[in-house]
C-alpha positions as CSV (number, residue, x, y, z in Angstrom):
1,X,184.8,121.6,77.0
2,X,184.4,118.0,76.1
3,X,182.0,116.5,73.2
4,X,179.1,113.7,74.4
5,X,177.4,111.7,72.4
6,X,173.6,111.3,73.5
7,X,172.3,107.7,72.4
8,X,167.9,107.7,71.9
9,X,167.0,104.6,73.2
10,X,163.2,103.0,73.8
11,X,160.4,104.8,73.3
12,X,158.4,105.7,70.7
13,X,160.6,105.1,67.2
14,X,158.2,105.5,64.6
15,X,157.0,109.0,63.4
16,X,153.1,109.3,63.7
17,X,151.4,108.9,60.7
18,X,149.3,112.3,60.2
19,X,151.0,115.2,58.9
20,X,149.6,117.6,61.9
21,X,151.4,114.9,64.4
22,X,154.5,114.5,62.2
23,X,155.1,118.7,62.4
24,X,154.4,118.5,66.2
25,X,157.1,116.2,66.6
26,X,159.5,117.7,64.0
27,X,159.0,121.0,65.7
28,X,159.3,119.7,69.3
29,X,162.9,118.3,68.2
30,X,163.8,122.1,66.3
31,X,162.8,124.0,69.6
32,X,165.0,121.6,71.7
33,X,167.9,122.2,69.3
34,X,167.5,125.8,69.2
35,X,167.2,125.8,72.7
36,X,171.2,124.4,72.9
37,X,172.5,126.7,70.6
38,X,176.2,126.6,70.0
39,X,176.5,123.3,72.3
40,X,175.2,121.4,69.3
41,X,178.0,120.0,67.9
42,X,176.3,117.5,65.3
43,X,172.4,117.2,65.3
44,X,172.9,113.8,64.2
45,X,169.7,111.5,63.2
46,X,167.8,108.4,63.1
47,X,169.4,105.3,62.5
48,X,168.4,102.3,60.8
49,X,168.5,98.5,60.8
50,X,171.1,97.4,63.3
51,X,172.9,94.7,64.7
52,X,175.6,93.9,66.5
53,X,178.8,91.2,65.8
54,X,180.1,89.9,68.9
55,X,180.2,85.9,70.3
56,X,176.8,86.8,71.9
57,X,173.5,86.3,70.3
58,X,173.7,89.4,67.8
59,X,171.1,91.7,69.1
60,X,171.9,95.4,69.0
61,X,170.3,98.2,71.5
62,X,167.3,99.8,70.6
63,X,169.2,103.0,69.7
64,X,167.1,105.1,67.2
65,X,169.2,108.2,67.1
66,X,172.5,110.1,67.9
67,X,173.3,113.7,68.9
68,X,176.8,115.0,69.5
69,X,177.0,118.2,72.6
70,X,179.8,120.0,73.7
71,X,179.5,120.7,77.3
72,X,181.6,121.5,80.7
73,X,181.6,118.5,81.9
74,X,179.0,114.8,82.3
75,X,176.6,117.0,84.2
76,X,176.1,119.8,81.9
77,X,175.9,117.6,79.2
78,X,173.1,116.1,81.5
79,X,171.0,119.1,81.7
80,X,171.2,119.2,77.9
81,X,169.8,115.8,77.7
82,X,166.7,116.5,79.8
83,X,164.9,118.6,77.6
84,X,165.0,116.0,74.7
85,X,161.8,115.2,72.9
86,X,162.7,111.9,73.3
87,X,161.7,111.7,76.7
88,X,158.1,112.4,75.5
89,X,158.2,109.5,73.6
90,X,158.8,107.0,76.4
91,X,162.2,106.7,75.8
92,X,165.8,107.6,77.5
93,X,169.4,109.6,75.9
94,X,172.0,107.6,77.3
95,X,174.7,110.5,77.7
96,X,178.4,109.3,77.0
97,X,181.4,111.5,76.7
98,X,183.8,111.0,73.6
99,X,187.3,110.4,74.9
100,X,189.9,112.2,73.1
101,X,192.4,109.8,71.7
């Protein structure tokens, strides 16, 4: 088993303003992590302000979140991805697996 890290990019970033919208996204992201179970290695979170430092023009991704899997392999990892509420949202989990140094 390997770990991946699943990158939320695009979509929809901010959380909707009404409460009733706020719990229906809150629980949408619960049922998806309860529907991993024990291949949730870190649920991870939203991210903040970024940028990047590099002799290009600065700009970071549009990442909004990280997750961290453990899974059998890129494809299983995959799967895991394809249930994110992120997708709902527009936007797309860039699946990467950590290398083990």
């Amino acid at each position: 088993m390997a770990n991946y890290l699943f990158l939320f990019v695009g979509g929809e970033m901010e959380m909707p303003e009404g409460e009733d919208e706020r719990n229906k996204v809150m629980a949408a992201w619960g049922k998806w992590f309860e529907g991993m179970g024990d291949a949730v290695v870190d649920p991870g979170g939203p991210l903040g302000q970024a940028a990047s430092v590099s002799s290009g023009d600065g700009k970071a991704a549009d990442v909004s979140g990280y997750t961290v899997v453990k899974a059998d392999g890129i494809e299983g990892a995959k799967e895991l991805a394809k249930n994110s509420p992120h997708l709902d949202a527009g936007g797309t989990v860039s699946v990467h697996e950590i290398a083990k140094m």
